[in-house]
py3Dmol code that shows the C-alpha trace and the ligand (Angstrom):
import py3Dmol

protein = """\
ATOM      1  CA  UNK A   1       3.530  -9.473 -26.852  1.00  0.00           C
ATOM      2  CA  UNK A   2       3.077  -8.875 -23.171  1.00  0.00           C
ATOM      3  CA  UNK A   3      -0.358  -6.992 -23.705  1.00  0.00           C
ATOM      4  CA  UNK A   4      -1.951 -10.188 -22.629  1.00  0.00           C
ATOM      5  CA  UNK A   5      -4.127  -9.281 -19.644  1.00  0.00           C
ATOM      6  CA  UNK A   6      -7.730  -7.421 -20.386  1.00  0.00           C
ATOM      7  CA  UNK A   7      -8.660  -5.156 -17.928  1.00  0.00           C
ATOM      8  CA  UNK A   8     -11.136  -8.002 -17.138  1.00  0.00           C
ATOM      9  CA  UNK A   9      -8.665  -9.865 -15.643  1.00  0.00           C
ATOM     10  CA  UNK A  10      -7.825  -6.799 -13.580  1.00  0.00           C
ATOM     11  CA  UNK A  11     -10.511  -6.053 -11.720  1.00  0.00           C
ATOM     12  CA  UNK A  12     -11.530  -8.149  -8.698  1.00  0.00           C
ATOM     13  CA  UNK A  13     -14.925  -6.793  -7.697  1.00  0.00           C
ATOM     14  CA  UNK A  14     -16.816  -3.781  -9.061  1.00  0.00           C
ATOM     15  CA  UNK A  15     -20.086  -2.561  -7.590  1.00  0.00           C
ATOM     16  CA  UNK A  16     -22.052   0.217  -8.725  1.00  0.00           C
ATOM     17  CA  UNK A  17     -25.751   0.522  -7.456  1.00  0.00           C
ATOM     18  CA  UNK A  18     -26.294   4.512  -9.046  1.00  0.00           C
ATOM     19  CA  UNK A  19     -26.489   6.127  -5.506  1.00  0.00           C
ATOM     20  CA  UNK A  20     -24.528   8.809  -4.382  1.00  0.00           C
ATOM     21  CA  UNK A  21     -21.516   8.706  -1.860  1.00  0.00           C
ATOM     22  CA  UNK A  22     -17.671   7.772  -1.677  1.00  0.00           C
ATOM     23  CA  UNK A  23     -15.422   6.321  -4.187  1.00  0.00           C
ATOM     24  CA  UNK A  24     -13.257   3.631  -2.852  1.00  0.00           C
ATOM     25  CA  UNK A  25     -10.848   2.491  -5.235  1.00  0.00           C
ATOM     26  CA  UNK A  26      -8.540  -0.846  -3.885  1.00  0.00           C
ATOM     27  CA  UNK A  27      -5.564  -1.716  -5.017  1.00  0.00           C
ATOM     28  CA  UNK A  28      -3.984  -5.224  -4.177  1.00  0.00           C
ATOM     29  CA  UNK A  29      -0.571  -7.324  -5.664  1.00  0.00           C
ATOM     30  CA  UNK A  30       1.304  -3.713  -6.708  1.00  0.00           C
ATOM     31  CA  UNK A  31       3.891  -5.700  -5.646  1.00  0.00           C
ATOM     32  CA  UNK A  32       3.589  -9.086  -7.277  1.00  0.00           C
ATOM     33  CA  UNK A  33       4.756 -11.331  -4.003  1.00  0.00           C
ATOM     34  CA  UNK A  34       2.124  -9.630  -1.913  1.00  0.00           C
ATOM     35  CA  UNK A  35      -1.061 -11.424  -3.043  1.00  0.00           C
ATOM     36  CA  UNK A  36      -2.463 -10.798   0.355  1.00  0.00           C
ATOM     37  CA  UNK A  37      -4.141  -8.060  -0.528  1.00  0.00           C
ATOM     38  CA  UNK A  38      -5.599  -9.126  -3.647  1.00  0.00           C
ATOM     39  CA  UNK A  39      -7.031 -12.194  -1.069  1.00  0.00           C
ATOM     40  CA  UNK A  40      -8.629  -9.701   0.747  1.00  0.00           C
ATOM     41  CA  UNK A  41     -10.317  -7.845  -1.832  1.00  0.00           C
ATOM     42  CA  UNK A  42     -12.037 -10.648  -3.081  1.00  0.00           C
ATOM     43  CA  UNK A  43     -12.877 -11.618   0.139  1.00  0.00           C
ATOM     44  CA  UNK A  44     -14.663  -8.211   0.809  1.00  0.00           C
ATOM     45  CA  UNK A  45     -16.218  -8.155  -2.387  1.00  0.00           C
ATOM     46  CA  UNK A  46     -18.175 -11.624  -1.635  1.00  0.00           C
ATOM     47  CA  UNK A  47     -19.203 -10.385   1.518  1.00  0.00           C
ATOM     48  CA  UNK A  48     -20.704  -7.203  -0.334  1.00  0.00           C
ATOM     49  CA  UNK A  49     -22.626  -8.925  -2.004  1.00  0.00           C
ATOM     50  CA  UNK A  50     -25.405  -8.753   0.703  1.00  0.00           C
ATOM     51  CA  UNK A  51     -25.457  -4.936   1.110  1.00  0.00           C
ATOM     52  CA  UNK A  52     -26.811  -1.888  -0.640  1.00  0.00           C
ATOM     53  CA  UNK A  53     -23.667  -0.069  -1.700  1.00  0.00           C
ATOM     54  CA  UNK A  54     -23.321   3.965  -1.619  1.00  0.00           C
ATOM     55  CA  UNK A  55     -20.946   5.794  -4.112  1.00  0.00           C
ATOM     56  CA  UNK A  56     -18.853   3.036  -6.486  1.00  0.00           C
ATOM     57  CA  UNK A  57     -16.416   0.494  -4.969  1.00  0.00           C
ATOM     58  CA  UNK A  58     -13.487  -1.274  -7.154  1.00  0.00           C
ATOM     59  CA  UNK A  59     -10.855  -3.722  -6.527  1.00  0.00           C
ATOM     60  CA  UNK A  60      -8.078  -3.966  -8.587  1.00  0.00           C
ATOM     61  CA  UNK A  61      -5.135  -6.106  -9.675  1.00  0.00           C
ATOM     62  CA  UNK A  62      -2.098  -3.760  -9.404  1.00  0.00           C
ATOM     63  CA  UNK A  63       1.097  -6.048 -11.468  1.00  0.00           C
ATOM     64  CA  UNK A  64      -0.815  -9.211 -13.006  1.00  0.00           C
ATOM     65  CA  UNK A  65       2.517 -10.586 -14.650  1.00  0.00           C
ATOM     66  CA  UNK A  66       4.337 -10.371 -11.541  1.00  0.00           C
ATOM     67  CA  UNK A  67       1.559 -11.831  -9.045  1.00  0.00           C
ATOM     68  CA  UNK A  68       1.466 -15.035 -11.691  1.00  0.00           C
ATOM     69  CA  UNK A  69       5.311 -15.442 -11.138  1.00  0.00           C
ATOM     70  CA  UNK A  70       5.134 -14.731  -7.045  1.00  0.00           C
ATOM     71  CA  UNK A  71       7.778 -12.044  -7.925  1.00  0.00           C
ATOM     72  CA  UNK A  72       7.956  -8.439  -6.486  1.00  0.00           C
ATOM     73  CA  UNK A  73       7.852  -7.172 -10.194  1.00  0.00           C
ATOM     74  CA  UNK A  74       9.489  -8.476 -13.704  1.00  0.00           C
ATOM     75  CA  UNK A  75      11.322  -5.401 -15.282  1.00  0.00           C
ATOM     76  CA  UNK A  76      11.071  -2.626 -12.732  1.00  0.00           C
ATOM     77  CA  UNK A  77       9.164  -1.921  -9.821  1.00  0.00           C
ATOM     78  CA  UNK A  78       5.352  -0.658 -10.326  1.00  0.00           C
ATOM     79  CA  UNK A  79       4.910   1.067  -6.929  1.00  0.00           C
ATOM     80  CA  UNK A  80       8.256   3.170  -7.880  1.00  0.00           C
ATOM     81  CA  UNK A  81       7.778   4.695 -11.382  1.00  0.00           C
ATOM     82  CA  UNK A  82       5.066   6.632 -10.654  1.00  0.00           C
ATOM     83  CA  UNK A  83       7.021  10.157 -11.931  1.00  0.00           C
ATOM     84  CA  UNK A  84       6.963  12.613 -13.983  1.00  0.00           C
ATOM     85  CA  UNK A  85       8.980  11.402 -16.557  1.00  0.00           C
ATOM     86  CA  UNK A  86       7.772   7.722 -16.595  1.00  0.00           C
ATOM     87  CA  UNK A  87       4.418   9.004 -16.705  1.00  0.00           C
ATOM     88  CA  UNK A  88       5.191  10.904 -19.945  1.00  0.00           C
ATOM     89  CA  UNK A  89       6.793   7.838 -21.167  1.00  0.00           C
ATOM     90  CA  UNK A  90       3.600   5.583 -20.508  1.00  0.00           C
ATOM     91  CA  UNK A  91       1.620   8.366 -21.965  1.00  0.00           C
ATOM     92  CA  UNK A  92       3.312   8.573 -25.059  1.00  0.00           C
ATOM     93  CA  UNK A  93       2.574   6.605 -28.621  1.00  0.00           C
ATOM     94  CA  UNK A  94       6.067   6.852 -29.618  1.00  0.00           C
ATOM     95  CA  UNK A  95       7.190   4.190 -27.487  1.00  0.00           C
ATOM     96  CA  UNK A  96       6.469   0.425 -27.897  1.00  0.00           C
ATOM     97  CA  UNK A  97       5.827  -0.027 -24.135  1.00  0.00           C
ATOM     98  CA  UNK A  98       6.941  -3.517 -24.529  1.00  0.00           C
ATOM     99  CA  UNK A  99       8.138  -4.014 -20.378  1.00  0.00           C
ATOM    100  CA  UNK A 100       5.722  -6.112 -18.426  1.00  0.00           C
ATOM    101  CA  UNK A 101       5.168  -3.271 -16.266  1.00  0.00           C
ATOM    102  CA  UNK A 102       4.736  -0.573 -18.747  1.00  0.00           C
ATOM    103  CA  UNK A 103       1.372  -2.118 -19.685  1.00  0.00           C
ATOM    104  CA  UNK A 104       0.276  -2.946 -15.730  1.00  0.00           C
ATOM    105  CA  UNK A 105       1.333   0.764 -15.393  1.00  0.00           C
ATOM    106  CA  UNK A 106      -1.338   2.330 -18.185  1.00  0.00           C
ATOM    107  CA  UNK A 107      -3.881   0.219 -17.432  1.00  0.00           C
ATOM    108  CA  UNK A 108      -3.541   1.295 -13.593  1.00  0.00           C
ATOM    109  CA  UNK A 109      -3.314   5.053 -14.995  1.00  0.00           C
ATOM    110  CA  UNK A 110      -6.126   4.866 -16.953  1.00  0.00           C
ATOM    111  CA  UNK A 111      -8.434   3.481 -13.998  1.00  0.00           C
ATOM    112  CA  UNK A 112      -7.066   6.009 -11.587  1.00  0.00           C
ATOM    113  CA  UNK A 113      -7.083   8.970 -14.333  1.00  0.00           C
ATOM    114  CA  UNK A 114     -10.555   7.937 -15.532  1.00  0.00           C
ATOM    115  CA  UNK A 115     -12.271   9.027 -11.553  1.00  0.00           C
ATOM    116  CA  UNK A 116     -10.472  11.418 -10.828  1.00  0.00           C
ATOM    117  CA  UNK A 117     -12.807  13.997 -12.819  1.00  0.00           C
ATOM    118  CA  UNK A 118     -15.543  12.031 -11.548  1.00  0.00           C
ATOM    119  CA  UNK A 119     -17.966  13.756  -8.275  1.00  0.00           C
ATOM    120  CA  UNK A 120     -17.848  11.594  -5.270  1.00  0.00           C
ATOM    121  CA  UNK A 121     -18.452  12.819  -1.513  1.00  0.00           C
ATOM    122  CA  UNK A 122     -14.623  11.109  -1.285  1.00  0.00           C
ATOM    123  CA  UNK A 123     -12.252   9.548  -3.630  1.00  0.00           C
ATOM    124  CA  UNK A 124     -10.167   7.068  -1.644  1.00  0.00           C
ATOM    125  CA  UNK A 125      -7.486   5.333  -3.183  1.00  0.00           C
ATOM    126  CA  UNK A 126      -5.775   2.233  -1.404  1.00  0.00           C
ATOM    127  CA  UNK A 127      -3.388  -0.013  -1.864  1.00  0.00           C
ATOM    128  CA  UNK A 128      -3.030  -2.831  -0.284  1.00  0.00           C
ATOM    129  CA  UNK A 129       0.617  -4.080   0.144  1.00  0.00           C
ATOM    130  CA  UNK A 130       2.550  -6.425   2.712  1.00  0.00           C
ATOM    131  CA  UNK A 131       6.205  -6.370   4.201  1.00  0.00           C
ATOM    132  CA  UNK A 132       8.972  -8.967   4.603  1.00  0.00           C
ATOM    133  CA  UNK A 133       9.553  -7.592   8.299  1.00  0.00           C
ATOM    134  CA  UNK A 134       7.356  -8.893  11.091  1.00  0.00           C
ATOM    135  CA  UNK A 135       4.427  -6.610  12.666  1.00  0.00           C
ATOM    136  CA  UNK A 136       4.054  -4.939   9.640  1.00  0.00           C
ATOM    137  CA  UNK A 137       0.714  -3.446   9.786  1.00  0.00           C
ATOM    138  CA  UNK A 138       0.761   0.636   9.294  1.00  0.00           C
ATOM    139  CA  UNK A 139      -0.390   3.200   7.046  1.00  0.00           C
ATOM    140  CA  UNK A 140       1.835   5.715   5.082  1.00  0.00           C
ATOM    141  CA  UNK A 141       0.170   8.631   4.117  1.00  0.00           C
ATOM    142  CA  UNK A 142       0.614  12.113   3.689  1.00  0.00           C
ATOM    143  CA  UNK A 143       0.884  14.333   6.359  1.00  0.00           C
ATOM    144  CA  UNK A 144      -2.035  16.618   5.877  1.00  0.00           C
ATOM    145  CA  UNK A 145      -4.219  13.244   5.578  1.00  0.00           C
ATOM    146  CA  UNK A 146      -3.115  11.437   9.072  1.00  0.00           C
ATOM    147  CA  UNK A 147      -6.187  12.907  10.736  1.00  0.00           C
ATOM    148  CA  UNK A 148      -8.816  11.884   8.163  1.00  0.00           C
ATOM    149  CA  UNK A 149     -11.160   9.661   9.638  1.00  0.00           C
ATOM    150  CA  UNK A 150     -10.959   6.932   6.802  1.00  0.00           C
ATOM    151  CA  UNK A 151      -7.117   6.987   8.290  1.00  0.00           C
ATOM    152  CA  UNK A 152      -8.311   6.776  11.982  1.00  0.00           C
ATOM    153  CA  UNK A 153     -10.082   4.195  11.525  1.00  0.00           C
ATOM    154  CA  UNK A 154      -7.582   1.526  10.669  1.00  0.00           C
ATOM    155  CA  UNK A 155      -6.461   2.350  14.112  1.00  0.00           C
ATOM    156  CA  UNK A 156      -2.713   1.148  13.303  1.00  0.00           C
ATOM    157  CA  UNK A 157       0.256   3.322  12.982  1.00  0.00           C
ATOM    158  CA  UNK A 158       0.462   6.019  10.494  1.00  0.00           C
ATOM    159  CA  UNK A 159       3.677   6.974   9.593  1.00  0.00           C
ATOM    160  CA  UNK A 160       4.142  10.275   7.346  1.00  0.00           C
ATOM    161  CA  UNK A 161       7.027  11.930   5.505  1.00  0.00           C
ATOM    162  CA  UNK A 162       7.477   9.003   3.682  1.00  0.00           C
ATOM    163  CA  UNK A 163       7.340  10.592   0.823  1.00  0.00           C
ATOM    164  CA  UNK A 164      10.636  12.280   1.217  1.00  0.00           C
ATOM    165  CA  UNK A 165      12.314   9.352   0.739  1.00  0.00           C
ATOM    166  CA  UNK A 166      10.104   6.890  -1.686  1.00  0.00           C
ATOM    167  CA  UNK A 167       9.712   8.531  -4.595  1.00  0.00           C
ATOM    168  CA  UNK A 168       6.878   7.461  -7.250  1.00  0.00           C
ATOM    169  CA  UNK A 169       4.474   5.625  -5.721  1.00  0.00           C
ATOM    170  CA  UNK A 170       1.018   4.819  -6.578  1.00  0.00           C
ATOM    171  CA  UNK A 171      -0.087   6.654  -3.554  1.00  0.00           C
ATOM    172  CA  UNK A 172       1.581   9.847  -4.510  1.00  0.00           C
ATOM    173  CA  UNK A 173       0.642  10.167  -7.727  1.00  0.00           C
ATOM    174  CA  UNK A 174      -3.561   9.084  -6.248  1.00  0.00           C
ATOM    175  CA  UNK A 175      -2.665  12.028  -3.558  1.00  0.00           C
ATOM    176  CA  UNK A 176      -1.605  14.259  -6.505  1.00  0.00           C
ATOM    177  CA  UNK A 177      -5.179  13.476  -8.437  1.00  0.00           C
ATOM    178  CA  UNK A 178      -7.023  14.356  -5.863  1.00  0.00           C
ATOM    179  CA  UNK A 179      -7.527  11.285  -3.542  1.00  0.00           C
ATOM    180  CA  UNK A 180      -7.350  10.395  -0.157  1.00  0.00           C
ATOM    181  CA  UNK A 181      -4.141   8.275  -1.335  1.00  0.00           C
ATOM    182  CA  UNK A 182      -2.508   5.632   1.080  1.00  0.00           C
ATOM    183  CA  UNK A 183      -0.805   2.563   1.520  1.00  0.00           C
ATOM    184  CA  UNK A 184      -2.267   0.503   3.607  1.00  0.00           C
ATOM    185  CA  UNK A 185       0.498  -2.494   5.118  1.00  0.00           C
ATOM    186  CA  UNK A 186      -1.744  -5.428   6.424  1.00  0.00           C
ATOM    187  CA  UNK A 187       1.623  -7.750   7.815  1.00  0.00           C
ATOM    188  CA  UNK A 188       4.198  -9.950   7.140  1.00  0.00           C
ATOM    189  CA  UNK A 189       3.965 -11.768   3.401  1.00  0.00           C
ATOM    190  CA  UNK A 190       2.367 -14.785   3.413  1.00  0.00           C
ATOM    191  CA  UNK A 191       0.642 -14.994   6.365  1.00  0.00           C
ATOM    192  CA  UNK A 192      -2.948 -15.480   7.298  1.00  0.00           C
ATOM    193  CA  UNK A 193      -3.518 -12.554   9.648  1.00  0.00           C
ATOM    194  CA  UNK A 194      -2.033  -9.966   6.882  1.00  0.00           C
ATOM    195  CA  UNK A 195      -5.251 -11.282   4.632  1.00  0.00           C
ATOM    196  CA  UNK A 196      -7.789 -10.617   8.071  1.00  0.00           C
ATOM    197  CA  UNK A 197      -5.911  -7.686   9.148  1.00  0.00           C
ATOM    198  CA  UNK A 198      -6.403  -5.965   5.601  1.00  0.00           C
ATOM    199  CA  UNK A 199     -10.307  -7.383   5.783  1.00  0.00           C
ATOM    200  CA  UNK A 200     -11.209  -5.252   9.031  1.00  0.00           C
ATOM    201  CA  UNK A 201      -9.296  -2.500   7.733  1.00  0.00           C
ATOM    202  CA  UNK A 202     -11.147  -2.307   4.316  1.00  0.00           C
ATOM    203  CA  UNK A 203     -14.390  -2.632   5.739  1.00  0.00           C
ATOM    204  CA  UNK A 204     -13.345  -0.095   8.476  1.00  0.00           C
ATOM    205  CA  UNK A 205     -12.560   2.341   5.729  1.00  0.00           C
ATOM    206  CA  UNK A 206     -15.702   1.575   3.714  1.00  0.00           C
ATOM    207  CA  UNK A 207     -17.980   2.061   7.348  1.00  0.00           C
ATOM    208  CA  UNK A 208     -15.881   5.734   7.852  1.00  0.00           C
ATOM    209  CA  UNK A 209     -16.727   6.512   4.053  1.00  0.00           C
ATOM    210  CA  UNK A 210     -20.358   6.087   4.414  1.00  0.00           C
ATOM    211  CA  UNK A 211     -20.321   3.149   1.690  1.00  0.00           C
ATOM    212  CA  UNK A 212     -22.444   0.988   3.305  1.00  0.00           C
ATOM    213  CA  UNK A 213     -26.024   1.890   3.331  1.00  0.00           C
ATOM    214  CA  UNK A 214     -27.368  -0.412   5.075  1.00  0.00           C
ATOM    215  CA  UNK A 215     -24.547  -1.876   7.614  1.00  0.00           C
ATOM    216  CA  UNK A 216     -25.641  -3.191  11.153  1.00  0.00           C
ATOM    217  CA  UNK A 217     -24.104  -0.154  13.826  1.00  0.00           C
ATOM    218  CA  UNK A 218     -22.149  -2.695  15.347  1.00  0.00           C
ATOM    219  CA  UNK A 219     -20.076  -3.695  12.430  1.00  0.00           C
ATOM    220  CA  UNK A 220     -17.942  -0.625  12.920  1.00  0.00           C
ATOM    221  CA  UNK A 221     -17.062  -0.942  16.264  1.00  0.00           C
ATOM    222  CA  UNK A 222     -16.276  -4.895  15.719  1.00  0.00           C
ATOM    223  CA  UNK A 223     -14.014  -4.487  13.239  1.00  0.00           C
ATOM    224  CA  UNK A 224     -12.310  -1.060  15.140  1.00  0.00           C
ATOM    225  CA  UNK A 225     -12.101  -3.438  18.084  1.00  0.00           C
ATOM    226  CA  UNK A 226     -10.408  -6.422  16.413  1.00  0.00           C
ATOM    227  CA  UNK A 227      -7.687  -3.876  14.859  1.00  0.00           C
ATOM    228  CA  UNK A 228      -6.898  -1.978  18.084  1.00  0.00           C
ATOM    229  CA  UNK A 229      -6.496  -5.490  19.668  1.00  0.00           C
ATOM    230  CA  UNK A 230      -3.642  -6.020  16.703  1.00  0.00           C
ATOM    231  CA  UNK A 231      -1.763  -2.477  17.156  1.00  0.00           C
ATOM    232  CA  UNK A 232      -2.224  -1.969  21.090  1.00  0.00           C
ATOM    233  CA  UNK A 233       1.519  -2.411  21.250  1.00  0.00           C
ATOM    234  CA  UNK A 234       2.232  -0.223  18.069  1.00  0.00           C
ATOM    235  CA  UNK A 235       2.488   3.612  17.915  1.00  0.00           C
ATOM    236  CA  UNK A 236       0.209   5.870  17.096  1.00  0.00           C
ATOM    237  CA  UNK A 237       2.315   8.109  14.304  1.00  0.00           C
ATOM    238  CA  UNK A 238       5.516   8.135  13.662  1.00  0.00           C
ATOM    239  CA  UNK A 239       7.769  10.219  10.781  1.00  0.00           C
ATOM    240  CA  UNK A 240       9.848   8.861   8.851  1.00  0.00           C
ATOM    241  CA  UNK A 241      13.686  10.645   9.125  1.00  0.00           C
ATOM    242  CA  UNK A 242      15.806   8.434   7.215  1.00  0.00           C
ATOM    243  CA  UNK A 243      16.488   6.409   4.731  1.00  0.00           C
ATOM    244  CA  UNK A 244      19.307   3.448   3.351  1.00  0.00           C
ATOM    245  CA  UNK A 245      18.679   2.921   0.271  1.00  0.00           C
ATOM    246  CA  UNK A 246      20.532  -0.567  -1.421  1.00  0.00           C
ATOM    247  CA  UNK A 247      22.027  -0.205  -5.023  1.00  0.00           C
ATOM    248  CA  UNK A 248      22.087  -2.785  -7.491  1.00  0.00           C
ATOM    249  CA  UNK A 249      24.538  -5.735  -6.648  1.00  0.00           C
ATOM    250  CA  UNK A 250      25.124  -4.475  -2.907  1.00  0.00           C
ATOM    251  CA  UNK A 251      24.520  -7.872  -1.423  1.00  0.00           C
ATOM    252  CA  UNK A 252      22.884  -6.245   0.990  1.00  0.00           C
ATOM    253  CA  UNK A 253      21.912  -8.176   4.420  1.00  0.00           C
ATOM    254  CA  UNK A 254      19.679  -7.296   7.206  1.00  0.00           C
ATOM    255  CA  UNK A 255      21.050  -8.188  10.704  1.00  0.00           C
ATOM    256  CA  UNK A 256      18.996 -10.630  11.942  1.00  0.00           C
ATOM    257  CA  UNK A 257      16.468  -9.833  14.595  1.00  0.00           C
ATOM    258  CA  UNK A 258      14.609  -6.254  13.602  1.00  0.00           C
ATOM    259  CA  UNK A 259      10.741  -5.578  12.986  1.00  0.00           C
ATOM    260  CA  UNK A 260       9.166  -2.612  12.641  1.00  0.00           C
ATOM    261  CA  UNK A 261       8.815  -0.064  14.733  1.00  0.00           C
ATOM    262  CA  UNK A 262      12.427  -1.562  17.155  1.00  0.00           C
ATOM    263  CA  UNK A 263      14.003   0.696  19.011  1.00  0.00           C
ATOM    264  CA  UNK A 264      17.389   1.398  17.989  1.00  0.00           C
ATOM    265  CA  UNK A 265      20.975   3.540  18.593  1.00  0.00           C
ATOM    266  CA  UNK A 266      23.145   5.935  16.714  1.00  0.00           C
ATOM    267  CA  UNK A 267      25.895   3.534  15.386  1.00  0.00           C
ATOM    268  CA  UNK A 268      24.301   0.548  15.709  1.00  0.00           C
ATOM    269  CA  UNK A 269      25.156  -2.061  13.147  1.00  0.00           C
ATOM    270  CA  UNK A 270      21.800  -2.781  11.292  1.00  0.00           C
ATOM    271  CA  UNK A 271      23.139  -4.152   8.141  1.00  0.00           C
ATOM    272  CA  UNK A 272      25.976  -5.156   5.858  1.00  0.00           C
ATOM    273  CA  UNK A 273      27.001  -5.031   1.800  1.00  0.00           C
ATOM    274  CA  UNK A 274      29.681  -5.732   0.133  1.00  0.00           C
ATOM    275  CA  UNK A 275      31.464  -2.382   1.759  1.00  0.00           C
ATOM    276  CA  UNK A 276      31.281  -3.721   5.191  1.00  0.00           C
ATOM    277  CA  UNK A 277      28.921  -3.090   8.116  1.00  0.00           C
ATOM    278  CA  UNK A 278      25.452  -0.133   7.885  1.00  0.00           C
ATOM    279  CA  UNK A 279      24.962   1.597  11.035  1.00  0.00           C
ATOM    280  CA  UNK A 280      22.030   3.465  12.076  1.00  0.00           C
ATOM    281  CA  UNK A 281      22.654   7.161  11.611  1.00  0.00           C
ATOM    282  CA  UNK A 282      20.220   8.061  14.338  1.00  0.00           C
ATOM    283  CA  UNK A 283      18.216   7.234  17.497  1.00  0.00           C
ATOM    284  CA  UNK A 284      15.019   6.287  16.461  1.00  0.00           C
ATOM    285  CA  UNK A 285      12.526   3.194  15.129  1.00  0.00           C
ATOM    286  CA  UNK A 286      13.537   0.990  12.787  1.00  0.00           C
ATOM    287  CA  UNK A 287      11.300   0.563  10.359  1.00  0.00           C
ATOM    288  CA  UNK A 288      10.519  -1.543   7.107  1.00  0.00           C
ATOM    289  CA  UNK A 289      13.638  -3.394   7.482  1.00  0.00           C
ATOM    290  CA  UNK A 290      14.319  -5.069   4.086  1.00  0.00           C
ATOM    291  CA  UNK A 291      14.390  -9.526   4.316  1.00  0.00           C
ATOM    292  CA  UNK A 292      14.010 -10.249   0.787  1.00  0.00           C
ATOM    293  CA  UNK A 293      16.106  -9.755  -2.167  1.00  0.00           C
ATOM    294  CA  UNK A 294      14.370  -7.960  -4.425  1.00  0.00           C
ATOM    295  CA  UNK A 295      13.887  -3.744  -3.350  1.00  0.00           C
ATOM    296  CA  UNK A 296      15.805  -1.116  -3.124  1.00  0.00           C
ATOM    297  CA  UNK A 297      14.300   0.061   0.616  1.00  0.00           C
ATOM    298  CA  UNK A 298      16.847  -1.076   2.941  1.00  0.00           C
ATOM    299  CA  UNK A 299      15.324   0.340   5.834  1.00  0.00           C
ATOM    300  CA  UNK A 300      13.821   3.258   7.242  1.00  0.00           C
ATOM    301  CA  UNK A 301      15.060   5.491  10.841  1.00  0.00           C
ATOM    302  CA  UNK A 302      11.675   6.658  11.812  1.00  0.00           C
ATOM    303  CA  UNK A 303      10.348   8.993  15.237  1.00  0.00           C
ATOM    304  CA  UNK A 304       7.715   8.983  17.936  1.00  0.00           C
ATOM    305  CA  UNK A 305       5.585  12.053  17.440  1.00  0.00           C
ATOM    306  CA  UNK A 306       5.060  14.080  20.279  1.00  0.00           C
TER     307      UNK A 306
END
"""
ligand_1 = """\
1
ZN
Zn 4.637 -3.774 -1.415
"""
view = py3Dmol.view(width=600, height=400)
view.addModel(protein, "pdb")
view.setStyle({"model": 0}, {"cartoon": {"style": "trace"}})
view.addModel(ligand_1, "xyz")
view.setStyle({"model": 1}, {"stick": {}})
view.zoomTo()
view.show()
């Protein structure tokens, strides 16, 4: 049996002090070789423990089998199956549900379904992931959320119309319920600063929700000042425009040399598979370019907003 993890083991902090106010809800480890998020959480959560807490604030484990293995996922990928017709599979008693992730994905479901009829003066829903590409720190979000102040306030690039292109994710399915939904990218995988970056940015979020009663003023503008300092050279918002997606047994392989957010030409060689060389099929920024094996994202063409 694979239905070896309580929901105990789950959560990473929960706090609860009966007052009114937002409900943050953050995610780390979706994506079992990003445990930089789940580092952060519990992180935050210690330093909580001095404050008086408005509204409720969870962290959560998002695949525990896969974050014990250091692997993006085991049978299929948890920030992908978040659709219609997986969610009617995890909600149905006529299956076994005997994949790894098919029990990481009800016990997220449940925890997400669970607040969603709940009254809060906002229901936030993060996740915290991190990219194999260097400066990695953005936020994907839906469009008609890039303006929120919770979003503002990480002060690092948004990028919207995602969407369009990565189809059942956590994030939609939280934006679907009824939350403030996001992704929240703190860096590069395994690296210090991606733990630090997605620190400031929690608290930053928690400060713009009004879940810390009794916060010193100039917390808020610390931890605003630290991120600015990390994106000055990062745009503000960008859309996302295109997509290369890699199928199974492609061998595909990034071209060395690309980060997020690099400028680059119509026609330029970006990648190769087993068919020969990828080209970019637009001017734009490239974004989310993929350096490990396991995903199906090759990379994304993305544009300045005016
Ligand atoms: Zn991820």
């Amino acid at each position: 049996m694979y239905w070896k993890n309580s929901m105990k083991d789950r959560i990473i902090g929960h706090l609860n002090q009966q007052r009114p106010g937002p409900l943050m809800i953050l995610v780390g480890g979706m994506h079992g070789n990003e445990a930089e998020g789940v580092y952060a959480i519990e992180r935050v959560f210690e330093q909580l423990k001095e404050y008086t807490i408005n509204g409720e604030i969870i962290g959560v484990k998002g695949n525990l089998a896969a974050l014990e293995q250091q692997r993006r996922y085991l049978a299929y990928d948890l920030n992908r199956c978040w659709n219609e017709a997986h969610l009617r599979y995890l909600r149905s008693e006529a299956f076994n549900h005997d994949k790894p992730e098919d029990q990481e994905a009800i016990a997220l479901l449940e925890i997400v379904d669970r607040y969603a009829h709940q009254d809060f003066t906002t229901k936030i829903l993060a996740d915290l992931h991190t990219t194999s590409a260097q400066r990695g720190s953005f936020v994907i979000v839906p469009e008609y959320y890039a303006d929120h102040p919770v979003i503002e306030a990480l002060h690092i690039p948004v990028v919207v119309n995602m969407e369009y292109f990565l189809k059942g994710t956590l994030l939609n399915y939280g934006c679907d319920r009824g939350y403030l939904s996001f992704a929240f990218e703190g860096g590069q995988i395994g690296s210090p600063e991606a733990v630090d970056l997605h620190v400031a940015g929690v608290w930053s979020m928690l400060l713009e929700a009004g879940a810390i009663e009794d916060a010193p003023a100039s917390l808020k503008e610390e931890q605003a000042d630290y991120l600015k300092h990390l994106a000055w050279d990062l745009p503000n918002r960008v859309t996302a425009k295109s997509m290369h997606v890699v199928h199974e047994g492609a061998n595909f392989q990034m071209e060395e040399g690309y980060f997020n957010f690099k400028e680059v030409s119509k026609g330029e060689v970006l990648a190769h598979d087993k068919d020969g060389p990828i080209v970019a099929p637009q001017d734009g920024l490239i974004f989310m370019p993929l350096y490990q094996k396991e995903g199906s994202d090759g990379f994304f063409i993305v544009d300045l907003d005016e």
